[in-house]
C-alpha positions as YAML, in Angstrom:
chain: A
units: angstrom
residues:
- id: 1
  name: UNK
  ca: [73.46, 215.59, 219.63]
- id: 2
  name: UNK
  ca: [73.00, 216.39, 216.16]
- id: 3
  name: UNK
  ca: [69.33, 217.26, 215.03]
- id: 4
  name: UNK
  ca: [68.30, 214.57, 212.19]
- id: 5
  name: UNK
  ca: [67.53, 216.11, 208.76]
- id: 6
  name: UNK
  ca: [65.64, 215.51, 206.18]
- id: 7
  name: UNK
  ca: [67.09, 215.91, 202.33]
- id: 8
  name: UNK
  ca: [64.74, 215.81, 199.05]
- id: 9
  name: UNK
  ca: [66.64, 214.59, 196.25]
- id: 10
  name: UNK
  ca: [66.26, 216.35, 192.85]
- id: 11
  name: UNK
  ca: [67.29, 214.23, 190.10]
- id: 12
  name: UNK
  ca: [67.79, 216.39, 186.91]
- id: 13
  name: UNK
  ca: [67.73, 214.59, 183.60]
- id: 14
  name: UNK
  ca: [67.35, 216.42, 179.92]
- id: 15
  name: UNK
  ca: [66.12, 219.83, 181.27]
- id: 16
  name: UNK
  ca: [63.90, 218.79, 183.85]
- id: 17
  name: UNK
  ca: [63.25, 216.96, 187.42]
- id: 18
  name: UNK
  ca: [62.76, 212.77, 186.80]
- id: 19
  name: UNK
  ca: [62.10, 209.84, 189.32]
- id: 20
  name: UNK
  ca: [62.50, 206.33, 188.27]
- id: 21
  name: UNK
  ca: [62.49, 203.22, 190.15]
- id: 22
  name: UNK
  ca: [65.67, 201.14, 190.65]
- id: 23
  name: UNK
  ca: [67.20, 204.09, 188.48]
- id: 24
  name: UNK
  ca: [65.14, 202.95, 185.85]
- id: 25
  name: UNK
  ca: [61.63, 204.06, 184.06]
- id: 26
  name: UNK
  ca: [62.14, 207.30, 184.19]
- id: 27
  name: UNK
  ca: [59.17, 209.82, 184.48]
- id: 28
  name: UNK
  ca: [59.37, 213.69, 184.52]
- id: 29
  name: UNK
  ca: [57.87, 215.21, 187.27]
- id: 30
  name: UNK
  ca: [58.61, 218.80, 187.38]
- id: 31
  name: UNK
  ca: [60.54, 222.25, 186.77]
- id: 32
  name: UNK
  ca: [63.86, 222.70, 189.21]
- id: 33
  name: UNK
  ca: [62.65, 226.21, 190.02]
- id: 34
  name: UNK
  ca: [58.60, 225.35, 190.81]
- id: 35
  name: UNK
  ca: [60.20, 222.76, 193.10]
- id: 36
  name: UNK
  ca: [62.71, 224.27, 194.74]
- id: 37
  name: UNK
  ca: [59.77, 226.89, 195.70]
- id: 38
  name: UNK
  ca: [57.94, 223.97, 197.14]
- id: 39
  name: UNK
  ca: [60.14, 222.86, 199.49]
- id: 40
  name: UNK
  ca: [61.38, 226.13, 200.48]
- id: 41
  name: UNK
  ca: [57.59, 226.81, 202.09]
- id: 42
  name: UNK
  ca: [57.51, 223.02, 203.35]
- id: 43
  name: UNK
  ca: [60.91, 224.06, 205.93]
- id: 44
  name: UNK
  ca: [63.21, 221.11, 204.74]
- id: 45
  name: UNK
  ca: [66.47, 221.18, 206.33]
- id: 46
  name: UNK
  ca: [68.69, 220.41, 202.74]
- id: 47
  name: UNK
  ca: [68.29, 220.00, 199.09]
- id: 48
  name: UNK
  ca: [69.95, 217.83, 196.97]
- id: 49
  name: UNK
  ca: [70.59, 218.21, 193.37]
- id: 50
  name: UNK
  ca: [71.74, 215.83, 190.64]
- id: 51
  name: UNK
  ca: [72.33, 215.63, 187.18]
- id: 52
  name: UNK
  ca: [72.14, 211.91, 187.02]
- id: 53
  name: UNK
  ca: [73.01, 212.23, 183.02]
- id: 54
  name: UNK
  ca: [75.64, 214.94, 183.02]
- id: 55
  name: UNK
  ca: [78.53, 212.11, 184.18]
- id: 56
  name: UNK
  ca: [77.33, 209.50, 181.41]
- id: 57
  name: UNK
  ca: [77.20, 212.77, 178.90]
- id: 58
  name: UNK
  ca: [80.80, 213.84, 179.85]
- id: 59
  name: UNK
  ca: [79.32, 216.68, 180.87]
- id: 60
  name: UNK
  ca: [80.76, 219.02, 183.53]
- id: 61
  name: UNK
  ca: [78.21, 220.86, 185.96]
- id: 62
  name: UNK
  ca: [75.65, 223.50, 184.87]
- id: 63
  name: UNK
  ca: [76.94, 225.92, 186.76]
- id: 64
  name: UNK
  ca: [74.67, 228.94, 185.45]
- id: 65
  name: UNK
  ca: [71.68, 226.70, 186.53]
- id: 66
  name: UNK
  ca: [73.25, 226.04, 189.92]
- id: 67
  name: UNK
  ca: [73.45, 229.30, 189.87]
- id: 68
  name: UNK
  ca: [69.91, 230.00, 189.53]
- id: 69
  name: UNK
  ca: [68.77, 227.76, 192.11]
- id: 70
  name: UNK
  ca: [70.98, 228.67, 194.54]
- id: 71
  name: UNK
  ca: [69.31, 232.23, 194.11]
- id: 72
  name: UNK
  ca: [65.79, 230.22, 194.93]
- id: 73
  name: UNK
  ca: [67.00, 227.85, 197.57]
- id: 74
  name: UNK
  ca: [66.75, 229.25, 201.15]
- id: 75
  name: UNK
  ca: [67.93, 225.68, 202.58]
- id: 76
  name: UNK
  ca: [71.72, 224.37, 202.04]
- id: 77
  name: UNK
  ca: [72.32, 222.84, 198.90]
- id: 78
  name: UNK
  ca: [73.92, 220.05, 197.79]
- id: 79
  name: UNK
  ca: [74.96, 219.28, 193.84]
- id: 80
  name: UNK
  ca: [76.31, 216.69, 192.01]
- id: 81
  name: UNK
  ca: [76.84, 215.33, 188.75]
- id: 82
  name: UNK
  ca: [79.46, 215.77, 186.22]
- id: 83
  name: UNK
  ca: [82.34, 216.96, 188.78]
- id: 84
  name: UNK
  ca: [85.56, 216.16, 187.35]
- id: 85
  name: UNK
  ca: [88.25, 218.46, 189.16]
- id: 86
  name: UNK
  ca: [88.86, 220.85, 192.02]
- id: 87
  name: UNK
  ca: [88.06, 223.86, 189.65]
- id: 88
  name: UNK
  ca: [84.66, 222.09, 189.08]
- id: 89
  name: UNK
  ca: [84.00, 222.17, 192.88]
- id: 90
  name: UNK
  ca: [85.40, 225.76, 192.99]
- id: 91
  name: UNK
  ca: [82.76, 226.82, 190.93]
- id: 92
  name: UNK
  ca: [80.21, 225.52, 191.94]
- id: 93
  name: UNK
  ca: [80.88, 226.69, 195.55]
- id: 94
  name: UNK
  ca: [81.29, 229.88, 194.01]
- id: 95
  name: UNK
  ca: [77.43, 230.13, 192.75]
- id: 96
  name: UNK
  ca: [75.75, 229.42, 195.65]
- id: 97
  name: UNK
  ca: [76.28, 225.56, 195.96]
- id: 98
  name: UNK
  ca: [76.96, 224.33, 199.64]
- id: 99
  name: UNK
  ca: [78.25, 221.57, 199.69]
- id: 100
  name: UNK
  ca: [79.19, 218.91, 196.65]
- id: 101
  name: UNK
  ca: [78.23, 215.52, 196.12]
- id: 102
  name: UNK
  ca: [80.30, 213.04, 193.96]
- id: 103
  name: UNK
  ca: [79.53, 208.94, 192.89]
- id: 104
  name: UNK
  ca: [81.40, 207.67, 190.24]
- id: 105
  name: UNK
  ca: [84.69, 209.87, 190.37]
- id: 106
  name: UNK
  ca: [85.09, 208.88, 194.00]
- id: 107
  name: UNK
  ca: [85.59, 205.62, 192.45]
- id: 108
  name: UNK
  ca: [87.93, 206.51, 189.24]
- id: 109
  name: UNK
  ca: [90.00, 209.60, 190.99]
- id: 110
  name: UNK
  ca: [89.39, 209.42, 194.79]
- id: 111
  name: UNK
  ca: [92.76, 211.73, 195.59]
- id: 112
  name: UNK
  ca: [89.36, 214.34, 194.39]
- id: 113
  name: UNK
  ca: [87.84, 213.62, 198.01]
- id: 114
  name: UNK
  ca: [91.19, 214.75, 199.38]
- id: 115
  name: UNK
  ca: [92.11, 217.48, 197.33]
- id: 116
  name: UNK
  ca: [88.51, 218.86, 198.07]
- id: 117
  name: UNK
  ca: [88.35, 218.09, 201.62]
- id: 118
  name: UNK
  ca: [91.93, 219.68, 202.54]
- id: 119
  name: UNK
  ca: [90.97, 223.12, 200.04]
- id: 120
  name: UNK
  ca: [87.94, 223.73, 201.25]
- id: 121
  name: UNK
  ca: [86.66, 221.61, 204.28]
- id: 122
  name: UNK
  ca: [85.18, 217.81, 204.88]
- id: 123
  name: UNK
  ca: [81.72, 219.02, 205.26]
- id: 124
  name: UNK
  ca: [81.49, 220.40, 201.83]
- id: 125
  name: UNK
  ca: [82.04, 216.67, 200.12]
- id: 126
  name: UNK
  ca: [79.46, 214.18, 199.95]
- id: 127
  name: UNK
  ca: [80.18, 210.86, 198.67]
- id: 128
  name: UNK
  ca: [77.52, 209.04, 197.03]
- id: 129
  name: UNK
  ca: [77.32, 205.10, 196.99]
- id: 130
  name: UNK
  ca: [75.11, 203.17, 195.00]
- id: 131
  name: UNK
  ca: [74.57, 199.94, 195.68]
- id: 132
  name: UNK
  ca: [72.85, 196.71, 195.14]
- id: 133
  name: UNK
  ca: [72.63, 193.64, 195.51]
- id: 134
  name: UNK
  ca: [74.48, 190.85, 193.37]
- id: 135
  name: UNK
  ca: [74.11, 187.19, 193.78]
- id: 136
  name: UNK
  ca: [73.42, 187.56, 197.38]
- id: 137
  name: UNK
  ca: [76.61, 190.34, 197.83]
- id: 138
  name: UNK
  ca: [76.48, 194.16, 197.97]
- id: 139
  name: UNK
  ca: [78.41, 196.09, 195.09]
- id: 140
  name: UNK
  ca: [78.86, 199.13, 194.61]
- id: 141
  name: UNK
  ca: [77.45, 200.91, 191.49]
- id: 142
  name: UNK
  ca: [78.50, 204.12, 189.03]
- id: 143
  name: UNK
  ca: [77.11, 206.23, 186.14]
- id: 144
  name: UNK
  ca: [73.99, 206.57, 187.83]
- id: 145
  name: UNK
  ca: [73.34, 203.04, 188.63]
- id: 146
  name: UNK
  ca: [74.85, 201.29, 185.35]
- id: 147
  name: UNK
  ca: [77.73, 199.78, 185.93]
- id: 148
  name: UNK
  ca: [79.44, 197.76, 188.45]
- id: 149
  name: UNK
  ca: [82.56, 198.31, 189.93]
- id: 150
  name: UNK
  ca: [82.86, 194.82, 192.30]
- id: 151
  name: UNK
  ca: [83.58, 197.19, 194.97]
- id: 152
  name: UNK
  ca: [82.06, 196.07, 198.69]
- id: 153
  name: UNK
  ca: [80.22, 199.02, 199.86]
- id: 154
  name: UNK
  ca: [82.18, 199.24, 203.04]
- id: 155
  name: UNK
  ca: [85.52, 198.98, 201.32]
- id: 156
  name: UNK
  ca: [84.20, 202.05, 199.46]
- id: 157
  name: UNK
  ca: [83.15, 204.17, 202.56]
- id: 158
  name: UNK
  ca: [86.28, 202.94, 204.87]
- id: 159
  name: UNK
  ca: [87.93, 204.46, 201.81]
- id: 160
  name: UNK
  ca: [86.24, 207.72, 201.71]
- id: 161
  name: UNK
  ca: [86.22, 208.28, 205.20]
- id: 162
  name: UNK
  ca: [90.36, 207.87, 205.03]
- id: 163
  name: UNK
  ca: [90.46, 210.14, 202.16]
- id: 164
  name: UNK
  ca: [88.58, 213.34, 204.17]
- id: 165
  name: UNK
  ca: [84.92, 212.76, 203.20]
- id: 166
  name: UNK
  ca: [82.40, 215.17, 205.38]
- id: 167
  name: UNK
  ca: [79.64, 212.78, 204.66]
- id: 168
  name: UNK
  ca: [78.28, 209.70, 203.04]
- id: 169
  name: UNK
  ca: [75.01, 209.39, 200.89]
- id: 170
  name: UNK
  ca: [74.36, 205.77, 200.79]
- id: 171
  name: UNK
  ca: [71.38, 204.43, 198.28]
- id: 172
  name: UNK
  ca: [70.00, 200.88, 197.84]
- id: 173
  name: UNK
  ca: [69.39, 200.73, 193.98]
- id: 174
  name: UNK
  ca: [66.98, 198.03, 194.61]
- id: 175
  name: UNK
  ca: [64.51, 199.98, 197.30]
- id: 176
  name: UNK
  ca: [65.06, 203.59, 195.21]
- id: 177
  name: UNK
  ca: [61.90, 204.58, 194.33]
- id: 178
  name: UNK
  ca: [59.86, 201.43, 195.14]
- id: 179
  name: UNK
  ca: [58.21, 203.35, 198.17]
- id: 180
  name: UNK
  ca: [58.51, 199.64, 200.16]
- id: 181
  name: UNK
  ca: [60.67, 201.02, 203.07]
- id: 182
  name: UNK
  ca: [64.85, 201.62, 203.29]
- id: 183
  name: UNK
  ca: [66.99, 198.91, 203.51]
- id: 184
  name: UNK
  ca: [67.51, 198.66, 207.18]
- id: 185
  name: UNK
  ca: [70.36, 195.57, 207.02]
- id: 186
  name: UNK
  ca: [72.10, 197.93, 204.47]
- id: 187
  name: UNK
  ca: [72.00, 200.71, 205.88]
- id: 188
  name: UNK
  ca: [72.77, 199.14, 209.72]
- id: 189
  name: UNK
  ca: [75.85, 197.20, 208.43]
- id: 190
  name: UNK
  ca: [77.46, 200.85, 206.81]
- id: 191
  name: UNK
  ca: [76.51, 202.95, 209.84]
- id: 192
  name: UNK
  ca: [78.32, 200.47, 211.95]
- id: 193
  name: UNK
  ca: [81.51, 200.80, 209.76]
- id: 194
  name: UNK
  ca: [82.18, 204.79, 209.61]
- id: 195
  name: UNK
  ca: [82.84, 207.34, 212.31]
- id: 196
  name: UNK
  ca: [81.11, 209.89, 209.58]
- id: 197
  name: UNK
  ca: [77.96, 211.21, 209.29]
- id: 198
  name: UNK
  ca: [75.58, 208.80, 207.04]
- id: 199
  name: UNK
  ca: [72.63, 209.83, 204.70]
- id: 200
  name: UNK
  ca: [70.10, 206.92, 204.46]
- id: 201
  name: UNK
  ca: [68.21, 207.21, 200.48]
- id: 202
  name: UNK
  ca: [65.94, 204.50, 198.67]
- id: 203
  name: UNK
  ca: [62.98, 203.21, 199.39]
- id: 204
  name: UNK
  ca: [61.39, 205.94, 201.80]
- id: 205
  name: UNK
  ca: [57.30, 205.08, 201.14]
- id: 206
  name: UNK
  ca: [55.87, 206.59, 204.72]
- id: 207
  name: UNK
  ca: [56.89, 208.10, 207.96]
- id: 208
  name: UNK
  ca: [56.67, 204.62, 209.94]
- id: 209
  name: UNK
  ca: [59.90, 203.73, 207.35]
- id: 210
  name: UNK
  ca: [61.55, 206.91, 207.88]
- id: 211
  name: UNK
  ca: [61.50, 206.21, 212.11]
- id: 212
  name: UNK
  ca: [62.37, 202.59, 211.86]
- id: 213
  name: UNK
  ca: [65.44, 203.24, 209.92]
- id: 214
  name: UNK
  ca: [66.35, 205.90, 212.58]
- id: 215
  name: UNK
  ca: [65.79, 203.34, 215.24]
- id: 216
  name: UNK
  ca: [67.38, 200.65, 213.60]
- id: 217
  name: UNK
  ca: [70.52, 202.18, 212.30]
- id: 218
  name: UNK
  ca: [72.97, 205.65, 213.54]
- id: 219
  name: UNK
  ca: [71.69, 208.14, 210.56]
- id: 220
  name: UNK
  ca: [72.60, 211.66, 210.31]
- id: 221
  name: UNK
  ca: [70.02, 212.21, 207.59]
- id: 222
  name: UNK
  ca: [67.00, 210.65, 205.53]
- id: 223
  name: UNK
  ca: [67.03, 211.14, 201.51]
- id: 224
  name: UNK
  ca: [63.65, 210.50, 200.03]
- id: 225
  name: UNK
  ca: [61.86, 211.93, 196.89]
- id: 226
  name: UNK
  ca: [59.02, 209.36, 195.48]
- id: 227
  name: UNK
  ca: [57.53, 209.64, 199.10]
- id: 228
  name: UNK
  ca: [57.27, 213.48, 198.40]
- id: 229
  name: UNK
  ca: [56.45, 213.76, 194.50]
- id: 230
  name: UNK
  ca: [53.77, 211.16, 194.45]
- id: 231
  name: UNK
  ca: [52.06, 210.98, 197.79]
- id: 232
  name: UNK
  ca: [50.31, 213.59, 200.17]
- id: 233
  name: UNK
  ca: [53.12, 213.39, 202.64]
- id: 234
  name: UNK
  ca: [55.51, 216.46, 203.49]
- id: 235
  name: UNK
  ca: [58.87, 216.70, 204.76]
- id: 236
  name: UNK
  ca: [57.39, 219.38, 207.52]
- id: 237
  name: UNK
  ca: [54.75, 216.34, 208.57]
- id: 238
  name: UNK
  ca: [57.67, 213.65, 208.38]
- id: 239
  name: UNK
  ca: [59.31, 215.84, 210.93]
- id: 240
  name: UNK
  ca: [56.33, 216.33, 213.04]
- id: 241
  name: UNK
  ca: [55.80, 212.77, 213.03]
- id: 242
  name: UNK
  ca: [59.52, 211.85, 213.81]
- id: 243
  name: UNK
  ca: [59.65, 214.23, 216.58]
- id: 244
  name: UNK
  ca: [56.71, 212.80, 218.46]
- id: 245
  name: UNK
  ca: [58.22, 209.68, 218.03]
- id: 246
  name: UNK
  ca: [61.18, 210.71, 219.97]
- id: 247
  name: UNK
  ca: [63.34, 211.27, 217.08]
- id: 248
  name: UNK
  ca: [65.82, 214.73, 217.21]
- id: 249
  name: UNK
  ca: [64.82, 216.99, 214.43]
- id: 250
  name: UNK
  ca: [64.60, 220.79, 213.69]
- id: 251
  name: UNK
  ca: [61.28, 222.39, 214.09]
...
C-alpha cells in the first residue's frame, strides 16, 4: 500500500509566495527560496509550485526560477502555471522539475495530458481541478479560480484519467484557505469515480481534518498551505499525528 504524502502548495504571484482565501484576498507571505529551505528541514514528502498569474498573463513558465528551486528542493517537485505545449513540459523537466501540474489547459487542449503522458510517463502529469459550488452543483473552475467552464468535476477527471493523467489535484475553491476542514462529500464523491491516484487541497485548518478526510475518502495525498504559513503546525507533526492515528505515511 502506498504511503500517504503530504504536499505544501506554493502559490507564486508577482515575484513572491501569496495565500488568499477562496482564491481571493491575496496576501504575500514569503520568498520561494526561504521557503523551500523550510520545508526541506521539516521532511515533507512533495512540493508544489504555482504561478497562479502566469496563465491569466499569457505567460509561459519561469523556467530559470524553476531552475533555481529545483537546485534548493531536496523533495520532488511539482510546477505549474503557464504550460502551453509539450516543449513547455520538456523544459521544465529538464531543470529539475518532477513532475508537471496543469488546470486550465487540461480544459482548452486536453490531447496535452496525452501527448505528455505517452512522451514522458503518467506520473509526471498532474491535473488540477478547481471547483466550487454553483447553485447547489459542482463546476469546475479555470484561470486560477475565475471563470467557469460548466464542466461537472467528474466529467473532468473521467476525462483525464482516459487521456493518461498520473494524478489528480482536486481543490474546493470554497474551503481553500478558510482553515474550516476539506470538503469530505467532494472529495468522497471524486475518489469514488477514478482508478488514479487523488490529491485532496482546500480547507486543511488542523491535523483532526487532515485524518478525517483520509478516513472518509481513498486519498493518495493531502495539499495544504494556510495550515502551514499561519499556524504552529508542521507537515513533520501532521505526519506524526497521522501515523499514530493509523494512517500510512513516511517517517
Amino acid at each position: 500500500m502506498l504511503k500517504l504524502r503530504i504536499i505544501p502548495t506554493l502559490l507564486f504571484k508577482n515575484f513572491t509566495l501569496v495565500k488568499g482565501v477562496r482564491f481571493n484576498s491575496w496576501r504575500r507571505i514569503g520568498s520561494v527560496m526561504q521557503t523551500v529551505k523550510v520545508f526541506n528541514m521539516r521532511e515533507v514528502d512533495e512540493l508544489a509550485f504555482l504561478d497562479i498569474s502566469a496563465t491569466i498573463e499569457g505567460r509561459t513558465p519561469d523556467f530559470e526560477l524553476v531552475d533555481e528551486i529545483a537546485d534548493e528542493c531536496f523533495m520532488p517537485l511539482a510546477v505549474g502555471g503557464g504550460i502551453k505545449s509539450l516543449e513547455d513540459v520538456r523544459k521544465l523537466l529538464s531543470v529539475g522539475a518532477d513532475k508537471v501540474i496543469l488546470g486550465s489547459v487540461a480544459v482548452s487542449n486536453p490531447q496535452l495530458i496525452s501527448d505528455i503522458a505517452n512522451n514522458f510517463g503518467s506520473q509526471s502529469v498532474v491535473v488540477s481541478v478547481d471547483v466550487s459550488k454553483i447553485n447547489g452543483d459542482y463546476e469546475v473552475f479555470i484561470n486560477s479560480g475565475i471563470k467557469p467552464t460548466g464542466i461537472k468535476p467528474e466529467n473532468l477527471i473521467k476525462k483525464m484519467e482516459e487521456m493518461g493523467a498520473g494524478e489528480i489535484l482536486l481543490t474546493s475553491i470554497d474551503r481553500d484557505g478558510t482553515m474550516s476542514g476539506y470538503d469530505v462529500d467532494l472529495i468522497k464523491k471524486m475518489s469514488n469515480i477514478t482508478n488514479i491516484p487523488l490529491i485532496a487541497s482546500g480547507g486543511a485548518g488542523s491535523y483532526k481534518d487532515m485524518l478525517e478526510i483520509t478516513k472518509e475518502a481513498n486519498v493518495s495525498a493531502l495539499a495544504a498551505a494556510s495550515i502551514f504559513y499561519f499556524t504552529e503546525q508542521t507537515p513533520l507533526e501532521a505526519k506524526k499525528y497521522l501515523k499514530e492515528n493509523g494512517v500510512n505515511v513516511r517517517l
